[in-house]
N, C-alpha and C positions, 0 to 999 in steps of 0.2 A: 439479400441486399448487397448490390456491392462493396459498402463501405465498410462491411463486417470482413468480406473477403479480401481486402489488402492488407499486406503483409506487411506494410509498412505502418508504422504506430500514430494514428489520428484521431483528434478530436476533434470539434466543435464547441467554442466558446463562447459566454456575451462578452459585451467588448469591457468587461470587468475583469475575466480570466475563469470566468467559475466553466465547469464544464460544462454542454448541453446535451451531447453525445459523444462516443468516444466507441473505437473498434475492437474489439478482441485483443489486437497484438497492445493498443494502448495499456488498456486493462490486464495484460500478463505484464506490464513491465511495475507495477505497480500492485501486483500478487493479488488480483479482485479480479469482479466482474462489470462488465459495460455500465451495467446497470447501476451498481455502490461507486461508480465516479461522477453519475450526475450529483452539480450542486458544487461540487470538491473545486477548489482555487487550484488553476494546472501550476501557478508558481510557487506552492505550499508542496506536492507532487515532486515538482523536480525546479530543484533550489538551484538560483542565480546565484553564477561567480561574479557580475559584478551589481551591485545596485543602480549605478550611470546607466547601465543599458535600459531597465526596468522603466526610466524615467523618462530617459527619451523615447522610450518608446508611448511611454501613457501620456506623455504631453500631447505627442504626434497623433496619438488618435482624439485626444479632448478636442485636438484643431479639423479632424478630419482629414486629414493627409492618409493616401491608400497606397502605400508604400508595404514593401514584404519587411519584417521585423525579426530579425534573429537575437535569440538568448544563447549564451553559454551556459548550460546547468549540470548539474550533477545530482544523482538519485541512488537510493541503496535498492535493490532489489529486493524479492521475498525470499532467496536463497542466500541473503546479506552480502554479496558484493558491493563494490561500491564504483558505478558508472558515470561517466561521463559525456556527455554531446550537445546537440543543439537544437533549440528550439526553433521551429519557423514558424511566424503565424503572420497568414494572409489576409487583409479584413475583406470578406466579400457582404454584398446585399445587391436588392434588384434597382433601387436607386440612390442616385450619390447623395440623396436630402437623408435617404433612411438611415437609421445608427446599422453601422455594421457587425457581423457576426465574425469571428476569427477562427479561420481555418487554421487548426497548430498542426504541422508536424514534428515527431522526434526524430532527431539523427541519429544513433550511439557511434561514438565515434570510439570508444574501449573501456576498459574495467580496470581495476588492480588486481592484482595475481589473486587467486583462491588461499594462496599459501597467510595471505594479510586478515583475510576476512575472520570474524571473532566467532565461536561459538557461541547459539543461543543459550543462555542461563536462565533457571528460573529458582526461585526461593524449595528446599527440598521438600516443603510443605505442600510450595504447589504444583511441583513432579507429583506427590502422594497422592493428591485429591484428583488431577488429571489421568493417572493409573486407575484409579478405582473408577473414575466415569468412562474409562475405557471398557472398564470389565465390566459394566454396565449397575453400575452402584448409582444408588439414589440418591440424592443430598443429604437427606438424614443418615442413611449408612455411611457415607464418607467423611459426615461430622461426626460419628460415633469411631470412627477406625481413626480418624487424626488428634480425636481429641478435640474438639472443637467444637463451638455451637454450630447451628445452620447460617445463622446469619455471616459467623465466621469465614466458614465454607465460601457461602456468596459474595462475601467480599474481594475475596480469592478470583472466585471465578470472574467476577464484574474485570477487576486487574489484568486479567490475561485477554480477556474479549476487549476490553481497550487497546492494550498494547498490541496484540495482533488484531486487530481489525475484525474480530470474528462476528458473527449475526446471531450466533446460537451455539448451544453445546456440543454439536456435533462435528460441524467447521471450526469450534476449539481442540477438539481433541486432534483431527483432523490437521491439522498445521504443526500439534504437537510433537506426532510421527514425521512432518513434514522437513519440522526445524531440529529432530531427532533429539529430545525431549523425553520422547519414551520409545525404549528398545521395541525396533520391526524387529519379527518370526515372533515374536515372544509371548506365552500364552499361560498364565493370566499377565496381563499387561502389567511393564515395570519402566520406573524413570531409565534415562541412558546414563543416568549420571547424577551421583548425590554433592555435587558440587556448590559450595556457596555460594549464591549471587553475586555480580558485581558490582 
């Protein structure tokens, strides 16, 4: 499909803002897949600088005015930068009675230096539990090595699959190495860092 192969970051929206589809580059700029962005509000994604624009823009479409509509936003990436650019979104459909769809494009227009960007932290308990489900520890082993019940455990992990977005244990641990969390080459697996939370 074409719209997988452009390089430039697009979505398709209802004329609410939720996603309906969205391309590959959209989806790396927000650390997921095509697929885990349907449904997602693209102004929740990447946050407006100002709220005036947001409004006239959504008056303008309540009136049905098919005008091009630009945001200025700003978004953190999955390697924690923090970017900035513009939103475009086009409303198209096959007749001017029908509610229109919103074609978004991203612009990035730049980031903040790497030097700004903050290390990912995580509580040293759940560096421990994410180590052992590296080395391929079961829940109950890695509530027996931290001290912990199971359910303990799974609370733990519920909090990390939240905060990074993950679907399953495996794209936990996975993001773990990713956001260096726990030491790459390193075998059996060990946190990067017994740093306390922030």
């Amino acid at each position: 499909m074409v719209f997988d192969r452009v390089s430039v970051p697009i979505a398709v929206c209802d004329v609410y803002g939720a996603v309906l589809l969205a391309n590959p580059a959209m989806a790396a700029e927000c650390g997921t897949t095509p697929g885990r962005l349907r449904g997602r509000d693209v102004l929740e994604l990447f946050r407006p600088q100002e709220a005036t624009q947001v409004e006239r823009i959504a008056e303008a479409l309540r009136l049905r005015h098919r005008s091009r509509y630009q945001v200025s936003v700003r978004w953190t990436t999955p390697d924690g930068a923090e970017r900035f650019g513009e939103l475009t979104a086009d409303p198209v459909s096959d007749t001017v009675e029908e509610t229109p769809t919103l074609l978004v494009m991203l612009r990035v227009l730049g980031d903040r230096e790497a030097s700004e960007r903050r290390p990912v932290q995580v509580a040293p308990v759940e560096a421990r539990i994410l180590a052992l489900l590296a080395g391929g520890a079961t829940t109950a082993r890695a509530a027996r090595e931290t001290g912990l019940t199971v359910d303990g455990v799974n609370y733990h992990l519920r909090r990390l699959s939240a905060r990074w977005d993950a679907a399953n244990r495996t794209e936990l641990v996975a993001r773990a190495y990713a956001l260096g969390v726990l030491a790459s080459g390193v075998w059996p697996p060990t946190p990067a860092s017994s740093d306390e939370p922030e």
